[in-house]
N, C-alpha and C positions, 0 to 999 in steps of 0.2 A: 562387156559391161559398157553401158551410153555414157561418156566423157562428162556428161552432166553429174548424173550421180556422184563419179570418180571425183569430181570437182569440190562437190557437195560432201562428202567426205573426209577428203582432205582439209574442209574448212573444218568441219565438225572437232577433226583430230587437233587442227591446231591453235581451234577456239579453247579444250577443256584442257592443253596444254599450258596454254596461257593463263590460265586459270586456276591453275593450281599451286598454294604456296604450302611450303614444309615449315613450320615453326618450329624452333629447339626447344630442350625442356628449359630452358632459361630466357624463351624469348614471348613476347606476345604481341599483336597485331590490334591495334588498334584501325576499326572500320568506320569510313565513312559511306553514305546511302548518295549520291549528288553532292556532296559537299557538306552532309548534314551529320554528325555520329550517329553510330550503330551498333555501339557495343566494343567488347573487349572477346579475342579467339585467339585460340592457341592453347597450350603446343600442339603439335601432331599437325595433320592435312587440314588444308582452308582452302574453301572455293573463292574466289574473288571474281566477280563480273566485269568483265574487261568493260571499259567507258562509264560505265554504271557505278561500280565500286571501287574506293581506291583502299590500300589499307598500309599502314606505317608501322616497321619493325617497331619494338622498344625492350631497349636489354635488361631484364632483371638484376643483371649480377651487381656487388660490388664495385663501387667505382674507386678507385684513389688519383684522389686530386692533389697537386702537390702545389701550394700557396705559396710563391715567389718572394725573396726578401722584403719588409716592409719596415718604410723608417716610420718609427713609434717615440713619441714625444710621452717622456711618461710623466704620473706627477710631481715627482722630485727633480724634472727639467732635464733629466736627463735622453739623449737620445741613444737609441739603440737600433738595430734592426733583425726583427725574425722573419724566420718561414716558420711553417708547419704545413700539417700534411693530415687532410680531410678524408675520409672514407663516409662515404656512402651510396644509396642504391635507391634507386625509382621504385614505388610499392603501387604506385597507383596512378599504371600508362595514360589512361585518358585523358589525368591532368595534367602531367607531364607531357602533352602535345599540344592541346588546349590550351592551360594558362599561360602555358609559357613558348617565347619561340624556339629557344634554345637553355634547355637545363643545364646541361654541364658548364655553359660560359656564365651563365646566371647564377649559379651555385659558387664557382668561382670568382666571381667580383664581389659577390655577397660576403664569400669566407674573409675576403681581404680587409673589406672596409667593417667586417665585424670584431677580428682580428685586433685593428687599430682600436676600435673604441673600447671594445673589454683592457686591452692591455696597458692603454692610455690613465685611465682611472686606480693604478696599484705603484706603489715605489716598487725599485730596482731590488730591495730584499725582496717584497712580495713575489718581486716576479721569478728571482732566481732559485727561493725556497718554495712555493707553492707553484709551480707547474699543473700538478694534477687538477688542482683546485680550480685552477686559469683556464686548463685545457677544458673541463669540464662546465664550465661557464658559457666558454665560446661555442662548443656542442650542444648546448640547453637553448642559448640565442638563433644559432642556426637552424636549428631542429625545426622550432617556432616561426618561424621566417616561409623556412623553407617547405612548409604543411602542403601550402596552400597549390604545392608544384605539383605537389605525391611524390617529396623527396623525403629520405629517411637519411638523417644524419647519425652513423651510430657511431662515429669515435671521432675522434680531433685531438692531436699529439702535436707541442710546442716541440719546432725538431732543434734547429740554432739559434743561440740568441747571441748578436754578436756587439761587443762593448769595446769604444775606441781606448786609444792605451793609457792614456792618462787616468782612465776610470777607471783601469784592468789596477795600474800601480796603485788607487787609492785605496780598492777593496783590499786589496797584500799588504797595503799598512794598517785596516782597520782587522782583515783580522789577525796580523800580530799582535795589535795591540787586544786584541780579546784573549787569543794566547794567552800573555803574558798576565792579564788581568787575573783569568781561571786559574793558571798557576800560585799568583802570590795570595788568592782565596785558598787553594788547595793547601798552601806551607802555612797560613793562619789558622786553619781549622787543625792540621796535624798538631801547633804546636799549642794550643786549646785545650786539645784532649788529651796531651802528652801532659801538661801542666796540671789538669785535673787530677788524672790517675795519681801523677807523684804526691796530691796534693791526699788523695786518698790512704796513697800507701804511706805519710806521713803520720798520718792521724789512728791507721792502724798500728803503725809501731811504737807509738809516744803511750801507748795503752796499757803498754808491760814494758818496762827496764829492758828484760831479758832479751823480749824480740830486737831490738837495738846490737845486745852482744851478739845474738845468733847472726845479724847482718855483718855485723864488723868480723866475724870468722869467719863468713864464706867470703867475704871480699878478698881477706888475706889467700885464703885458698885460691881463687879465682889469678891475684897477684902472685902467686906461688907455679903458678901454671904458664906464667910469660916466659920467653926466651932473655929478660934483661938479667944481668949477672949478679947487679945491687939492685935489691927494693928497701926503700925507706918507708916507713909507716907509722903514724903518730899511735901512742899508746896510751887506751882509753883511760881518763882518770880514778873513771869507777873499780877496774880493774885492780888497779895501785892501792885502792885508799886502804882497805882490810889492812895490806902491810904495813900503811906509812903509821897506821893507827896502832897495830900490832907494836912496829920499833918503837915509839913516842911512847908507849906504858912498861915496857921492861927494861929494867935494874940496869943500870950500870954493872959491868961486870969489876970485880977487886983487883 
């Protein structure tokens, strides 16, 4: 075989060598033609023309980006500092090579300074009780931001919020004092409705005499059923009277 061909061959072999890219099923190739785009390929085999065409990975998956402590001046003046922690994924490689020079550092200075301004506009209740709300805010903003990348923002999770001590000791005295607040609402309503009923079962027994004697007998039962050794107990008048009325009309005896 003439060393020419041999020659010629071997280029052959290590031009389509060169030329051939594997894309995973979570990757895709964005092509340019000279410098110009040419579409979106992948997964599986890709020709690329060495000199002619260039083409740039772009990873589909999930991303988590993790947003570094941030001091947040809120609107009750108070300062704090959070992180959280962004998840998202590139939906649409061409703009994400295109608009932007770099997405993930983009998406992260974006998360940060949007971070600040959502959490900046809530007091320190809002922000410690409504998380989800906040988180969901910062997601919605980003989302919107971030369109124009071919970024898909799908979650945002406030991870630490952290409070110097003096604020830490002021919330431990506001909520004792709520504590204590709920408590002596909770022994006013008890003694409300404790007052009522008596006030009820009052007016059931003033109805009948009798019901009255039947109370004053189970008491003494109930007092009959103590461990004390003496029980003293006043003796109803009603009880008495038949007699004292009974002695007062008969005779003197001879």
């Amino acid at each position: 075989m003439p060393t020419f061909v041999i020659v010629v061959v071997v280029i052959i072999a290590a031009f389509i060598f060169t030329a051939l890219r594997v894309l995973k099923e979570y990757e895709r190739g964005v092509m340019f033609n000279l410098g110009r785009f040419a579409g979106v390929k992948g997964p599986g085999l890709v020709f690329v023309w060495p000199i002619v065409q260039q083409m740039t990975k772009v990873d589909l998956r999930v991303i988590v980006l993790q947003v570094p402590k941030q001091d947040v001046i809120l609107r009750d003046n108070v300062s704090v500092k959070v992180s959280a922690v962004v998840y998202f994924r590139i939906v649409d490689p061409a703009k994400a090579i295109i608009q932007v020079a770099n997405p993930f550092e983009a998406t992260s200075q974006l998360a940060q300074t949007t971070l600040r301004s959502i959490l900046g506009q809530h007091e320190t209740d809002e922000m410690l009780s409504q998380r989800e709300k906040l988180s969901s805010d910062i997601q919605r903003v980003l989302d919107q931001s971030t369109d124009a990348w071919g970024i898909k923002v799908a979650n945002v999770e406030i991870k630490d919020v952290d409070l110097d001590e003096t604020m830490i000791r002021a919330m431990a005295r506001q909520a004792e004092a709520e504590r204590a607040r709920r408590a002596k609402i909770i022994n006013a309503e008890g003694e409300k409705q404790a007052a009522e009923t008596l006030v009820t079962a009052a007016l059931a027994l003033s109805r009948d005499p009798r019901a009255i004697q039947l109370r004053y007998l189970q008491t003494l039962v109930d007092i009959a059923t103590e461990k004390s050794t003496i029980v003293a107990f006043p003796l109803p008048i009603d009880l008495i009277a038949p007699l004292i009325g009974r002695g007062a009309q008969s005779p003197p005896s001879p």
